[in-house]
Structures are given as structure tokens and as C-alpha cells.
Biopython code that builds the backbone (N, CA, C, O; Angstrom):
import numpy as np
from Bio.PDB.StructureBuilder import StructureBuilder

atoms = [
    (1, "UNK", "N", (4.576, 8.987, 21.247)),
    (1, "UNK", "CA", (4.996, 10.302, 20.803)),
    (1, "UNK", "C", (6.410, 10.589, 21.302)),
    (1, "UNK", "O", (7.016, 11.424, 20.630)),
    (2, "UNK", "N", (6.950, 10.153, 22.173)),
    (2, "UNK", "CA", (7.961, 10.058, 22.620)),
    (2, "UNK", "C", (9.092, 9.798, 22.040)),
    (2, "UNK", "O", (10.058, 10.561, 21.992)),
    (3, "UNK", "N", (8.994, 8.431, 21.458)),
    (3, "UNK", "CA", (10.039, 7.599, 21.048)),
    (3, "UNK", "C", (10.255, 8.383, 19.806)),
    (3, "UNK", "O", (11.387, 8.293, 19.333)),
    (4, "UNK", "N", (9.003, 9.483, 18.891)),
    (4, "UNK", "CA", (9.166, 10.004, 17.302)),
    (4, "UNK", "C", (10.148, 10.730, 17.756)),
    (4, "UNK", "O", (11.268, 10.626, 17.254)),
    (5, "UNK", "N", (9.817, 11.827, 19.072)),
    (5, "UNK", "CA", (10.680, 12.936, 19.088)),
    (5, "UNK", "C", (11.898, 12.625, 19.199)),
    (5, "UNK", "O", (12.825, 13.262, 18.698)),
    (6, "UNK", "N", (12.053, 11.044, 20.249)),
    (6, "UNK", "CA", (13.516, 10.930, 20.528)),
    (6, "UNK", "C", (14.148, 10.681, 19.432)),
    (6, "UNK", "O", (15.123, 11.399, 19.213)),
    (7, "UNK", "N", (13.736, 9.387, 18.205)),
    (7, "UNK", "CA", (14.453, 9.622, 17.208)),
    (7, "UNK", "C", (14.896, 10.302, 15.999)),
    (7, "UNK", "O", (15.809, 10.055, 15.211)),
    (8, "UNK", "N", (14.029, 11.210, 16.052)),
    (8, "UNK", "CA", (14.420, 12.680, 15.177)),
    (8, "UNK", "C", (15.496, 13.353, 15.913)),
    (8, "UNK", "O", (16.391, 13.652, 15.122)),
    (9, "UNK", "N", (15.848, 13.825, 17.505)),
    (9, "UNK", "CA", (16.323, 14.314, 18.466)),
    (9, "UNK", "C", (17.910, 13.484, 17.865)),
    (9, "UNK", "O", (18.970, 14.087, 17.701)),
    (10, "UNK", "N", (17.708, 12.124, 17.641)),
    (10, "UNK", "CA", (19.328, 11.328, 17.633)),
    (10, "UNK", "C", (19.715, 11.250, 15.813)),
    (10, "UNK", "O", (20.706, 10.635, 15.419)),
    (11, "UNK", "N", (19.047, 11.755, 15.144)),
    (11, "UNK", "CA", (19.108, 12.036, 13.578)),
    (11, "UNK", "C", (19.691, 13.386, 13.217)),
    (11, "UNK", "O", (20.605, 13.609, 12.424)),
    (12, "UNK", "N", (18.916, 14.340, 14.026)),
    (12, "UNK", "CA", (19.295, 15.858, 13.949)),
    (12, "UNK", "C", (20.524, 16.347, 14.083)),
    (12, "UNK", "O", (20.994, 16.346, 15.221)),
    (13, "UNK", "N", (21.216, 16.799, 13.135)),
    (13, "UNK", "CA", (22.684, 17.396, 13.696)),
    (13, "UNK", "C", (22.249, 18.640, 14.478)),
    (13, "UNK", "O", (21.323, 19.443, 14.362)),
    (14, "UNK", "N", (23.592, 18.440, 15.576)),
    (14, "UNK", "CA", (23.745, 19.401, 16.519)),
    (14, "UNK", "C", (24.372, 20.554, 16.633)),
    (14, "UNK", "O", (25.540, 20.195, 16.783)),
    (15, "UNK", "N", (24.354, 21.911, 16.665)),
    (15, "UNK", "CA", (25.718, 22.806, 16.486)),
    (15, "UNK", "C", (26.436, 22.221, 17.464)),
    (15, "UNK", "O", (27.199, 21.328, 17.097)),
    (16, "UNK", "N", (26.390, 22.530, 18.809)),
    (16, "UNK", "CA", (27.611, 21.930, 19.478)),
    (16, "UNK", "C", (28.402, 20.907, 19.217)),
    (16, "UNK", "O", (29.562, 21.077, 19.594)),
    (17, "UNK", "N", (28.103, 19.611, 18.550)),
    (17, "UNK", "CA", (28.850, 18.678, 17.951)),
    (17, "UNK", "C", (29.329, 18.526, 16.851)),
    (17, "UNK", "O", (29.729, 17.422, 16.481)),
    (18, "UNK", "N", (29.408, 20.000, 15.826)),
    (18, "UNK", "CA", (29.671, 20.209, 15.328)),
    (18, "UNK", "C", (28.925, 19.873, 13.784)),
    (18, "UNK", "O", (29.580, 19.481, 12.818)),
    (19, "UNK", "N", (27.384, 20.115, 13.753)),
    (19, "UNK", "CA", (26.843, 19.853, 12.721)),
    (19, "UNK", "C", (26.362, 18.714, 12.413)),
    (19, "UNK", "O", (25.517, 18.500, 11.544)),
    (20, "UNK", "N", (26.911, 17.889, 13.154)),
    (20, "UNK", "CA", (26.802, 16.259, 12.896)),
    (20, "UNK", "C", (25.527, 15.853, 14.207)),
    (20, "UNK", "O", (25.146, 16.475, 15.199)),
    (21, "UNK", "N", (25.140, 14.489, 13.601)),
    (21, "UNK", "CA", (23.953, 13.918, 14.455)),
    (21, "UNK", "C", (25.017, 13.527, 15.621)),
    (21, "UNK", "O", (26.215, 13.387, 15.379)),
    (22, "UNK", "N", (24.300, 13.326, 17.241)),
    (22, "UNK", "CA", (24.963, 12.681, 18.077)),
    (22, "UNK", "C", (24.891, 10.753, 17.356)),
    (22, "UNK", "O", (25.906, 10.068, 17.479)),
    (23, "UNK", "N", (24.205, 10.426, 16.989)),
    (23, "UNK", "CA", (24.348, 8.588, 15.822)),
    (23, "UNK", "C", (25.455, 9.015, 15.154)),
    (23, "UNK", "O", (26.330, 8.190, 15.420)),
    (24, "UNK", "N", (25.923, 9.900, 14.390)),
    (24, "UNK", "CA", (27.006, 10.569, 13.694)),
    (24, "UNK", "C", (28.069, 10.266, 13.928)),
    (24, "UNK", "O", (28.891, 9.692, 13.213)),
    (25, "UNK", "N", (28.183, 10.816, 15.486)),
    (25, "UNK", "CA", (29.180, 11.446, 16.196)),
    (25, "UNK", "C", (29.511, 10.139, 16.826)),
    (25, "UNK", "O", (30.683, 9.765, 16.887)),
    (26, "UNK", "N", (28.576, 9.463, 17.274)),
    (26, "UNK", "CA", (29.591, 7.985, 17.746)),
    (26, "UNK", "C", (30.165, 7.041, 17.199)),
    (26, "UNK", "O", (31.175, 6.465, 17.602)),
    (27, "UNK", "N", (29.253, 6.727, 15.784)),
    (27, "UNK", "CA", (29.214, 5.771, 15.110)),
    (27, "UNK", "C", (30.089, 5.963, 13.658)),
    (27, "UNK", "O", (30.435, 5.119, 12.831)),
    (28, "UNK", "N", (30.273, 7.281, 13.700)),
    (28, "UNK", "CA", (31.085, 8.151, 12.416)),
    (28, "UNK", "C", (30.942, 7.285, 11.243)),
    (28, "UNK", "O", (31.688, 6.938, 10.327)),
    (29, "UNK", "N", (29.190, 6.951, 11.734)),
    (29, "UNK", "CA", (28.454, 7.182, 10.188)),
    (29, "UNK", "C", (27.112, 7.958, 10.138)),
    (29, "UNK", "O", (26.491, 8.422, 11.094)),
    (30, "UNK", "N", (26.726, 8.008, 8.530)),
    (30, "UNK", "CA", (25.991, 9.258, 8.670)),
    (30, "UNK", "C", (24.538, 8.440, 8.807)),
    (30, "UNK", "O", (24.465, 7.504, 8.012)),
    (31, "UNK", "N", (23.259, 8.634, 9.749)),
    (31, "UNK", "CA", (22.279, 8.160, 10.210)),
    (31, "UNK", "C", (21.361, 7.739, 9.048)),
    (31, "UNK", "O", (21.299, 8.671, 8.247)),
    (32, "UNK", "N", (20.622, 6.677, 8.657)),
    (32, "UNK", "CA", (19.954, 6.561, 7.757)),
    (32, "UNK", "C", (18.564, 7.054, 7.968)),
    (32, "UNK", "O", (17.988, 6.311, 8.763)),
    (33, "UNK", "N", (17.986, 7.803, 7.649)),
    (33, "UNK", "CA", (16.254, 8.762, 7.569)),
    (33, "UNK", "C", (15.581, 8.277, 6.711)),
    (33, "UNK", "O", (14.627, 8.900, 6.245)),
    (34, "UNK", "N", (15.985, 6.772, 6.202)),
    (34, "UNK", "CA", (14.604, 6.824, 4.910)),
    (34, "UNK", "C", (13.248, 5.962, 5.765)),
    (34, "UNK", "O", (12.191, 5.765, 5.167)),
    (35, "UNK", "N", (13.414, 5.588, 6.940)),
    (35, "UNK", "CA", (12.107, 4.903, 7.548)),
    (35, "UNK", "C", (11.668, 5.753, 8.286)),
    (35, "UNK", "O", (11.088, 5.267, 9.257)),
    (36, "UNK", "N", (11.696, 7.255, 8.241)),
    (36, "UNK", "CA", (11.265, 8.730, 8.788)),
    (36, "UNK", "C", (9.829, 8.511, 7.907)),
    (36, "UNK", "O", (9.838, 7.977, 6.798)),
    (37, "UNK", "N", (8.625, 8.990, 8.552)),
    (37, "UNK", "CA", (7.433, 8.946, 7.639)),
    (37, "UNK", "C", (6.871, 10.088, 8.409)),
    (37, "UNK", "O", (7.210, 10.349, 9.563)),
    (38, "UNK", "N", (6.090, 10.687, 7.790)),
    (38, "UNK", "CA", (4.975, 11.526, 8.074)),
    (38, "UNK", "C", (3.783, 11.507, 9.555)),
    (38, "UNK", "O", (2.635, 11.067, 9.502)),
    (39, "UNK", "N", (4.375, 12.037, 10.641)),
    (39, "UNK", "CA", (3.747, 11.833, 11.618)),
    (39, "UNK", "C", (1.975, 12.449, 11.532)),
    (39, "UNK", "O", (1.786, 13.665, 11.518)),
    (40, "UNK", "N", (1.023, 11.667, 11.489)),
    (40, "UNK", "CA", (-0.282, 11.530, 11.632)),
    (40, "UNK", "C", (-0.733, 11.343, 9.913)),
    (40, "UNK", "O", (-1.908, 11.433, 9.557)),
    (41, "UNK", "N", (0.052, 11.156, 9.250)),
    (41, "UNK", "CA", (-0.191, 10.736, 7.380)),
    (41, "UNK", "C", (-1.290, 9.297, 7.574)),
    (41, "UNK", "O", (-1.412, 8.568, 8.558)),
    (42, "UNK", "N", (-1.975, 9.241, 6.274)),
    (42, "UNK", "CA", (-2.557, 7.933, 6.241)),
    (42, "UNK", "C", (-1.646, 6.756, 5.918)),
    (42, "UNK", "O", (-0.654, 6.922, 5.209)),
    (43, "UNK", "N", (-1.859, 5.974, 6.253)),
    (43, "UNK", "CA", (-1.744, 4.490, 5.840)),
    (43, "UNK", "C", (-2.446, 3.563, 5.873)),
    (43, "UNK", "O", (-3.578, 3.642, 6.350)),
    (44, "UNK", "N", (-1.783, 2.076, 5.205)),
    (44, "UNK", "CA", (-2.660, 1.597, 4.475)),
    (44, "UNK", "C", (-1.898, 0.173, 5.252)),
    (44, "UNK", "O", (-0.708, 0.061, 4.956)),
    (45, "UNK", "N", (-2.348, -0.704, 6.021)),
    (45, "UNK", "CA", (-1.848, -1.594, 6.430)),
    (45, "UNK", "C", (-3.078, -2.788, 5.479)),
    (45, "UNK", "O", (-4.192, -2.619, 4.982)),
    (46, "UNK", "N", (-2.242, -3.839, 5.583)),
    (46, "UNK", "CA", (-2.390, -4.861, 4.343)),
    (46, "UNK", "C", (-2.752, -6.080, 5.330)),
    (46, "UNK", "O", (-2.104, -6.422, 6.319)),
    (47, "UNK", "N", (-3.791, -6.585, 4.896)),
    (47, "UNK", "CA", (-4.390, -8.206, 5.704)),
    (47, "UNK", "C", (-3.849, -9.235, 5.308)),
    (47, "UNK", "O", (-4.269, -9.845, 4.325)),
    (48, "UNK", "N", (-2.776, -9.625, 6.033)),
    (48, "UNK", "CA", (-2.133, -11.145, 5.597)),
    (48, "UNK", "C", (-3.763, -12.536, 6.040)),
    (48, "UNK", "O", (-4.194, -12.939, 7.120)),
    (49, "UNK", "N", (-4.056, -12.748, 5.015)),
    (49, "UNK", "CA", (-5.312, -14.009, 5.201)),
    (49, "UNK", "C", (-5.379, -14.839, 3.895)),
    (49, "UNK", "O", (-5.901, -14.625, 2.801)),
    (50, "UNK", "N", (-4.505, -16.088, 4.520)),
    (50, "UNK", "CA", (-5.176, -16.948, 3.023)),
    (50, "UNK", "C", (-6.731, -16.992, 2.285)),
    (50, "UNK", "O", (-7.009, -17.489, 1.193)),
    (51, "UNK", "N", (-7.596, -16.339, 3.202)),
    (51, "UNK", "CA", (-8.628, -16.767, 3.124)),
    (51, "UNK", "C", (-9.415, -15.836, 2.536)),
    (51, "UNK", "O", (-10.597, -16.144, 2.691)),
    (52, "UNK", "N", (-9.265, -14.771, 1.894)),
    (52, "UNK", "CA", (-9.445, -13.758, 1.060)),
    (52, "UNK", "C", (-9.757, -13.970, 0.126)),
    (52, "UNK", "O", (-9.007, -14.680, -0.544)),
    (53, "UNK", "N", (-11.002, -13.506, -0.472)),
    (53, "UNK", "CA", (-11.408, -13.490, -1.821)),
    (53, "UNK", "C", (-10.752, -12.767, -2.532)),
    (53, "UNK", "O", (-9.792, -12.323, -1.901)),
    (54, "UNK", "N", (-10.796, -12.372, -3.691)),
    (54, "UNK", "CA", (-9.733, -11.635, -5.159)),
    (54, "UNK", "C", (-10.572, -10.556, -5.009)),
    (54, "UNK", "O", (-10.094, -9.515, -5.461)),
    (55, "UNK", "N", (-12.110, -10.428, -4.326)),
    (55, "UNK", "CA", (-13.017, -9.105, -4.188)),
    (55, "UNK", "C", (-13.313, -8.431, -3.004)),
    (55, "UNK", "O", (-14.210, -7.643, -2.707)),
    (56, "UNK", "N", (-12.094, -9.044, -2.207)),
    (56, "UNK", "CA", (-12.734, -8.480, -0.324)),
    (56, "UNK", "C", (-11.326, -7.653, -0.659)),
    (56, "UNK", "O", (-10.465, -7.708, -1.537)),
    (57, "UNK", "N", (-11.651, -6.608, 0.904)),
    (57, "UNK", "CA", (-10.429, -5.493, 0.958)),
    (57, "UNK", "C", (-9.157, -5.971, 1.281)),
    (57, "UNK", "O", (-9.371, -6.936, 2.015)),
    (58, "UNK", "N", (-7.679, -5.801, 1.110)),
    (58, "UNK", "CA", (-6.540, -6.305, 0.961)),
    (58, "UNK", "C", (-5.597, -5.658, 2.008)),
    (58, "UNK", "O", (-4.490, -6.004, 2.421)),
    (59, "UNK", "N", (-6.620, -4.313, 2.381)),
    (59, "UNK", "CA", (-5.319, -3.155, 2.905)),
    (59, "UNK", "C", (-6.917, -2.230, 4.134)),
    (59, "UNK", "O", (-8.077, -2.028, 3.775)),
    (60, "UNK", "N", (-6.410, -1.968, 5.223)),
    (60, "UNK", "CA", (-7.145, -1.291, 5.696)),
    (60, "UNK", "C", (-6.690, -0.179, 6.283)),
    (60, "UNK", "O", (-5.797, -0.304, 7.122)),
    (61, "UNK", "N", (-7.276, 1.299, 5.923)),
    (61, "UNK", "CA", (-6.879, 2.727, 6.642)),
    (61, "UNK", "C", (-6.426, 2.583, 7.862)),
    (61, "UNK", "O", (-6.811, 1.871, 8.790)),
    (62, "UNK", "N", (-5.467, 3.423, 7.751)),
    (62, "UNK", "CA", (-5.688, 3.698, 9.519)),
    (62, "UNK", "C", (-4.371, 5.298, 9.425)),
    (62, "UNK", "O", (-3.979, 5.811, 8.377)),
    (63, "UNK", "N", (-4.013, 5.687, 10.721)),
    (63, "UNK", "CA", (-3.205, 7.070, 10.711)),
    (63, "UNK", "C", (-1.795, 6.475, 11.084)),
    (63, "UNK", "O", (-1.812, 5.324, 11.520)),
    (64, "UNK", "N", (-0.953, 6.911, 11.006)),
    (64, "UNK", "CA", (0.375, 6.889, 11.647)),
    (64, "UNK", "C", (0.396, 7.328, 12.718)),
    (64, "UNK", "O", (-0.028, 8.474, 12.862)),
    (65, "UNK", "N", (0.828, 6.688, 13.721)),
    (65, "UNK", "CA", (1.110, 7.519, 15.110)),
    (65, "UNK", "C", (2.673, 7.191, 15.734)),
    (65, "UNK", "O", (3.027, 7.501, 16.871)),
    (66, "UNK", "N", (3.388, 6.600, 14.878)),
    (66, "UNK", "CA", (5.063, 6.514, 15.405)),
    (66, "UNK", "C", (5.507, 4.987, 15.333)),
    (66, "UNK", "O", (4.949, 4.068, 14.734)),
    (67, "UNK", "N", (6.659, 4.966, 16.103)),
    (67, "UNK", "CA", (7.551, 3.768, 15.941)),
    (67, "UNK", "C", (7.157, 2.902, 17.119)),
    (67, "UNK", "O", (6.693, 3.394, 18.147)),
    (68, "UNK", "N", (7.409, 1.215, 16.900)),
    (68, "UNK", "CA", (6.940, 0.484, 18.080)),
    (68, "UNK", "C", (8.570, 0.510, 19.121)),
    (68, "UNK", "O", (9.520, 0.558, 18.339)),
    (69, "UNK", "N", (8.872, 0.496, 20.080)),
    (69, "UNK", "CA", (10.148, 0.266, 20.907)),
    (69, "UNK", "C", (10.676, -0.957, 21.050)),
    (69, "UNK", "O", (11.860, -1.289, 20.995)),
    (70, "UNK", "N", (9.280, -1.903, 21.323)),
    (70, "UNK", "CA", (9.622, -3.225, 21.005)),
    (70, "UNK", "C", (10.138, -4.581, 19.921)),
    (70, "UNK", "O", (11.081, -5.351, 20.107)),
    (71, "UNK", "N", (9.077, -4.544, 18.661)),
    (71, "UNK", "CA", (9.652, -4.454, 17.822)),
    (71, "UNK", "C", (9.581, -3.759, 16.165)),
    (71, "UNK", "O", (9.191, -2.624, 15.890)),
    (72, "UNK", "N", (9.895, -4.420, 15.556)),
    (72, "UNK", "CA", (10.251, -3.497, 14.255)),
    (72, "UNK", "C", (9.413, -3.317, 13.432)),
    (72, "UNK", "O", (9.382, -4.168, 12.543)),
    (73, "UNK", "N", (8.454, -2.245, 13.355)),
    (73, "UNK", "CA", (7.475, -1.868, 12.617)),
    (73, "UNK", "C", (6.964, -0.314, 12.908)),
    (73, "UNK", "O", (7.285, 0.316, 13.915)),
    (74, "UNK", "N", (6.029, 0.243, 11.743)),
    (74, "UNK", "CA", (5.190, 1.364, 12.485)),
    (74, "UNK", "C", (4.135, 1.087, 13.243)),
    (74, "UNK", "O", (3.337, 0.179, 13.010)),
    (75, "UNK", "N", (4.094, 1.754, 14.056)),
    (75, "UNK", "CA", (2.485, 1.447, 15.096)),
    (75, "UNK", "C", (1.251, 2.558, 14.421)),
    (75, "UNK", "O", (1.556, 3.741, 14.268)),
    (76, "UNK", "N", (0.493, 2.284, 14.216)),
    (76, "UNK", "CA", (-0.867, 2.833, 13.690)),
    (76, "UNK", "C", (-2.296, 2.194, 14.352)),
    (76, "UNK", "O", (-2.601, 1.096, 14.818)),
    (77, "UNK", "N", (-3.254, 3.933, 14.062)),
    (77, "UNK", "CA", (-4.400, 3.706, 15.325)),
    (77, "UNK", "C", (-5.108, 3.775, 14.154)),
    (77, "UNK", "O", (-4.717, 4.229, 13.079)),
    (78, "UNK", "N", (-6.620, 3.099, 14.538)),
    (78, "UNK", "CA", (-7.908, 3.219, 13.668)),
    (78, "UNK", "C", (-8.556, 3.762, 14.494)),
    (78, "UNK", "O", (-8.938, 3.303, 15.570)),
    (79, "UNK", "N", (-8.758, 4.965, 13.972)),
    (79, "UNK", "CA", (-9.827, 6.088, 14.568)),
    (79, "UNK", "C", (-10.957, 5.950, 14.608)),
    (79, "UNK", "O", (-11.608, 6.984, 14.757)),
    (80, "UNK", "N", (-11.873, 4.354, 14.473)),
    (80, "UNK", "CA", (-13.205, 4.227, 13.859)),
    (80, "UNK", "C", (-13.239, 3.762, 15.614)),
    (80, "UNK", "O", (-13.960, 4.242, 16.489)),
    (81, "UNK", "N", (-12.224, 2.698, 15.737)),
    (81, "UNK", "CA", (-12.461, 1.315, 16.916)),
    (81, "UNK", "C", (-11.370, 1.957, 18.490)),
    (81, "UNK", "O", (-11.416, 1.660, 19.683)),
    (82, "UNK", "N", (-10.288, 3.136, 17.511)),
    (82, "UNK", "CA", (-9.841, 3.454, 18.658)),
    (82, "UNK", "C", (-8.177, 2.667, 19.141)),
    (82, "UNK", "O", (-7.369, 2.958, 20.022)),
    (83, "UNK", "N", (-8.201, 1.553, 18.053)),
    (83, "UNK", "CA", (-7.141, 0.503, 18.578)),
    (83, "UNK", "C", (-5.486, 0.990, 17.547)),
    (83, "UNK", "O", (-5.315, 1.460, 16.422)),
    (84, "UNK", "N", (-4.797, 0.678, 18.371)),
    (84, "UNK", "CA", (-3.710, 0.682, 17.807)),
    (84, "UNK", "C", (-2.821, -0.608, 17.200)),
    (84, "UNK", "O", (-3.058, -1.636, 17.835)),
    (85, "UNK", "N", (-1.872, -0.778, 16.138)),
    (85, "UNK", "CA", (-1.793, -1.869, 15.497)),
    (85, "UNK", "C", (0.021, -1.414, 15.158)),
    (85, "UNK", "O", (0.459, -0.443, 14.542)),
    (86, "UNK", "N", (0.603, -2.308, 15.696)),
    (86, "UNK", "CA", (1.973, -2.338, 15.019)),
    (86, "UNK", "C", (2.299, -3.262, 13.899)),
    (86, "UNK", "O", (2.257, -4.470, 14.132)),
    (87, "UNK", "N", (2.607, -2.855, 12.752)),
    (87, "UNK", "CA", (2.821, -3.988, 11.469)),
    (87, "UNK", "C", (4.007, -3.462, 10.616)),
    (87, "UNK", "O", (4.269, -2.266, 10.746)),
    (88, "UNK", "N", (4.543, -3.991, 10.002)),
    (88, "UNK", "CA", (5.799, -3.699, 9.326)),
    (88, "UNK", "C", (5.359, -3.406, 7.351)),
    (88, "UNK", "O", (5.840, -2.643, 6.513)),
    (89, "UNK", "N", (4.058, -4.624, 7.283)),
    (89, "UNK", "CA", (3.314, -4.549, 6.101)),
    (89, "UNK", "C", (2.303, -3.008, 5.684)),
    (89, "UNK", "O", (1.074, -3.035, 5.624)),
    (90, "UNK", "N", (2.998, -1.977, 5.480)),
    (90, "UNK", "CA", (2.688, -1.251, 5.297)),
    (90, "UNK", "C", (2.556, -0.411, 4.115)),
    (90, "UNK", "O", (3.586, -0.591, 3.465)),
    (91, "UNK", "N", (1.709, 0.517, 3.440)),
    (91, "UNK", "CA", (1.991, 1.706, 2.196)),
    (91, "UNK", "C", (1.256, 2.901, 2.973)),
    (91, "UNK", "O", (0.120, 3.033, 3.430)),
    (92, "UNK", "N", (2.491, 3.779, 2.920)),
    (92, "UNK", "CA", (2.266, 5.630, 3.507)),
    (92, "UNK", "C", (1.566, 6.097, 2.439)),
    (92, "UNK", "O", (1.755, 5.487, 1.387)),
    (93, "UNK", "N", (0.815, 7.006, 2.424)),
    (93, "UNK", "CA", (0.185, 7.952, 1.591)),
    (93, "UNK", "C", (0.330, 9.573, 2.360)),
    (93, "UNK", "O", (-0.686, 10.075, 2.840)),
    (94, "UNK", "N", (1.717, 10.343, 2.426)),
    (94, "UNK", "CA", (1.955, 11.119, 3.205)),
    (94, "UNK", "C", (1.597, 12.199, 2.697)),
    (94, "UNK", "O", (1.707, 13.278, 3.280)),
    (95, "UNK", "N", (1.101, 12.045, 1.496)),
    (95, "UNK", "CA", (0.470, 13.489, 0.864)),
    (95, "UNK", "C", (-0.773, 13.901, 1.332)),
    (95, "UNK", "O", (-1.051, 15.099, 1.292)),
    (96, "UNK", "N", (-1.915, 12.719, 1.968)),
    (96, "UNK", "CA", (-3.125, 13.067, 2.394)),
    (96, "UNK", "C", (-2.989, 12.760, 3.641)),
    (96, "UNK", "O", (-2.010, 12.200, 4.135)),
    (97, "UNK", "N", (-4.390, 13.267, 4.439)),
    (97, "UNK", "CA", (-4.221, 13.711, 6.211)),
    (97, "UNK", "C", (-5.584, 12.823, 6.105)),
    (97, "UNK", "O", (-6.376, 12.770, 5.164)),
    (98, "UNK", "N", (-5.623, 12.027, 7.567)),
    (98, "UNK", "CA", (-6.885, 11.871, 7.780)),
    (98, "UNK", "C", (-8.368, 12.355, 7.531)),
    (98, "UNK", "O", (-9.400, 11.815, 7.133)),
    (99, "UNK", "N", (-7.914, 13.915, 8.045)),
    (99, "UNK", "CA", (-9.226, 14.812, 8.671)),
    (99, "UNK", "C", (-9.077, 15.668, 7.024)),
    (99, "UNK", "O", (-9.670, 16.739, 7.157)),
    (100, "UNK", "N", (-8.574, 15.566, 5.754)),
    (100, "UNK", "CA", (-8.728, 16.037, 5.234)),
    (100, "UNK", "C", (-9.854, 16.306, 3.843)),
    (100, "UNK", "O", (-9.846, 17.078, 2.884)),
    (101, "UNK", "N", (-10.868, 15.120, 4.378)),
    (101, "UNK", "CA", (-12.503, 15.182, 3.834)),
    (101, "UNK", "C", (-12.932, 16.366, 4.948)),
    (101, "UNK", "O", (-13.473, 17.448, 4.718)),
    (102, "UNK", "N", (-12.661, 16.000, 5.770)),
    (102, "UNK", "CA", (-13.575, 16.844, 7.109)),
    (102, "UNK", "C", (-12.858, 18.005, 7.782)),
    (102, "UNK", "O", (-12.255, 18.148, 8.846)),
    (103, "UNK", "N", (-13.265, 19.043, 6.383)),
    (103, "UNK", "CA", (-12.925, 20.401, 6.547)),
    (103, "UNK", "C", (-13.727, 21.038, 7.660)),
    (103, "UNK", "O", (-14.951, 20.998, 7.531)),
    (104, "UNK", "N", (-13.257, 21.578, 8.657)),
    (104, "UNK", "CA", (-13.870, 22.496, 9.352)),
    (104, "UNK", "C", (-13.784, 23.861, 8.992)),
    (104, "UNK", "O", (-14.751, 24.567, 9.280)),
    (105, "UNK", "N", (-12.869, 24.340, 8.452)),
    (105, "UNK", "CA", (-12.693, 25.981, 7.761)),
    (105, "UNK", "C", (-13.003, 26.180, 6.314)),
    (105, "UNK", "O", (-12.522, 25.282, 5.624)),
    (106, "UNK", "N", (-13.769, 27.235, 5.543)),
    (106, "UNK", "CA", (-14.323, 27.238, 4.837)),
    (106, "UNK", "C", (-13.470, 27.487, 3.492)),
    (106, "UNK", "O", (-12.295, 27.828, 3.632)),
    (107, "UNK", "N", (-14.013, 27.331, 2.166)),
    (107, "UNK", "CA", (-13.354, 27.127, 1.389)),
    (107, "UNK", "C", (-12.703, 28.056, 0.908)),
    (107, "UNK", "O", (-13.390, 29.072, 0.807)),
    (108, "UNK", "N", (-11.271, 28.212, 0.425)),
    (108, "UNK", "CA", (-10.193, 29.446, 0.272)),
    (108, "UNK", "C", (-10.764, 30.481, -0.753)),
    (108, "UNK", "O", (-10.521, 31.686, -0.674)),
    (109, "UNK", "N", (-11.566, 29.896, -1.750)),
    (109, "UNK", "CA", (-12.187, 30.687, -3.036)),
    (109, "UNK", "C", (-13.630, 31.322, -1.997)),
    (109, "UNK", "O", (-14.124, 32.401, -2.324)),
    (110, "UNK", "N", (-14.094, 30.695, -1.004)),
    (110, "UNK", "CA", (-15.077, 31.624, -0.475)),
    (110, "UNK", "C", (-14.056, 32.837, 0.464)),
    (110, "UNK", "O", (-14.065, 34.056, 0.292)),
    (111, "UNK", "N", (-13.403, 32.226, 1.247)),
    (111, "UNK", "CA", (-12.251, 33.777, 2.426)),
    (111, "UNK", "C", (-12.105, 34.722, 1.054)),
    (111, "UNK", "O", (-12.612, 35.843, 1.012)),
    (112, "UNK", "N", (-11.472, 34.236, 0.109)),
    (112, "UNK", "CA", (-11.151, 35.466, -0.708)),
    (112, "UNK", "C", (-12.602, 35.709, -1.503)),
    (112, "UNK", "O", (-12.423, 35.055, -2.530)),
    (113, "UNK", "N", (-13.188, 35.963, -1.544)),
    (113, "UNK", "CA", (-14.424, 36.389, -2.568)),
    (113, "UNK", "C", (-14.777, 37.619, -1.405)),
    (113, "UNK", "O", (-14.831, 38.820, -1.670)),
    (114, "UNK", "N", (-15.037, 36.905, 0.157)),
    (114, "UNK", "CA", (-15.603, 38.278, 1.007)),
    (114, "UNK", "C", (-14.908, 39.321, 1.142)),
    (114, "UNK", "O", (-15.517, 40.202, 1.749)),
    (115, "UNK", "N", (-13.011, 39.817, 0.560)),
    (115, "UNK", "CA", (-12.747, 40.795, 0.762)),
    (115, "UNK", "C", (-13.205, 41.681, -0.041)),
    (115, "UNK", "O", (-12.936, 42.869, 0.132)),
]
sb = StructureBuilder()
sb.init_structure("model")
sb.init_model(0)
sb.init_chain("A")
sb.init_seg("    ")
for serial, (resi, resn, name, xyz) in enumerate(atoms, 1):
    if name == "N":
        sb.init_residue(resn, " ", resi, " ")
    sb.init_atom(name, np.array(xyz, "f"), 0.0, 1.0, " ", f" {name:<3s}", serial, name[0])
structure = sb.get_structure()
């Protein structure tokens, strides 16, 4: 969680530096954000195995939880086993949330019906 904040923190322009990212400001170029993803979004990490049938699974769930420090990939946890997995072979699905089968608050057409 660390390393997300720090690199949003070195992306972000600053007022004091005049609008510009401190990466900006040293490098006087402008920071690239397209490997920015959706912190806790699903993804879909992909099973490199020759040994795969054309009918077994190809790609397995798991959440986003940030960048590896070491090397170059996203790191992602499976909430079933608990484990975390850094892989570069990845597809985001940042429109859906994990927990978003498993509503705990009730449905918006029921809140509005009781006023």
C-alpha cells in the first residue's frame, strides 16, 4: 500500500512546484499514468501451462492490491487461499469490485420505496 501511494504522490502535480509532478520537475518530462489501475478492481491473471486443455480455465480471479518494488508487474491477492501473486500477464476489469455480488446494504429501489 505504500509503494501505490508513493507513486501517485511522484505523478501528482504539486502547487509549490508549480503545477507540475516532482518526475516532471526533474526529468522535464511529463510522467506516463497509463500503468495506473484501479486499486482493489478485479483481475484476471492468465496460466502460462503447456499443458492445458482448450476446456480447462486460462485466467484466474484474483483483486489488485498494487505494484511489486522488485520487479515489474502488478502484485495481486486471492481472497479464497489468502496468497499474493506478482505477474505482468494480466486483464483489469476496473469497472467491477470484488465484494460486488456480496451486497451487504439493501437494494436502492427498496431505501426509496420506504420513504
Amino acid at each position: 500500500m505504500h509503494e501505490y501511494g508513493s507513486l501517485y504522490h511522484q505523478q501528482a502535480t504539486q502547487p509549490r512546484l508549480g503545477f507540475v509532478s516532482p518526475f516532471e520537475k526533474l526529468k522535464n518530462v511529463k510522467p506516463t499514468v497509463n500503468y495506473f489501475r484501479v486499486f482493489g478492481c478485479v483481475c484476471y491473471v492468465f496460466i502460462v501451462d503447456e499443458h492445458l486443455s482448450k476446456f480447462e480455465k486460462k485466467a484466474i480471479r484474483f483483486i489488485f492490491v498494487g505494484y511489486d518494488e522488485q520487479k515489474k508487474g502488478w502484485r495481486c491477492c486471492d481472497l479464497n487461499t489468502n496468497r499474493t501473486y506478482v505477474s505482468r500477464n494480466i486483464v483489469f476489469d476496473e469497472a467491477s469490485s470484488w465484494w460486488a455480488n456480496k451486497a451487504v446494504l439493501p437494494d436502492t429501489q427498496e431505501l426509496l420505496s420506504r420513504r
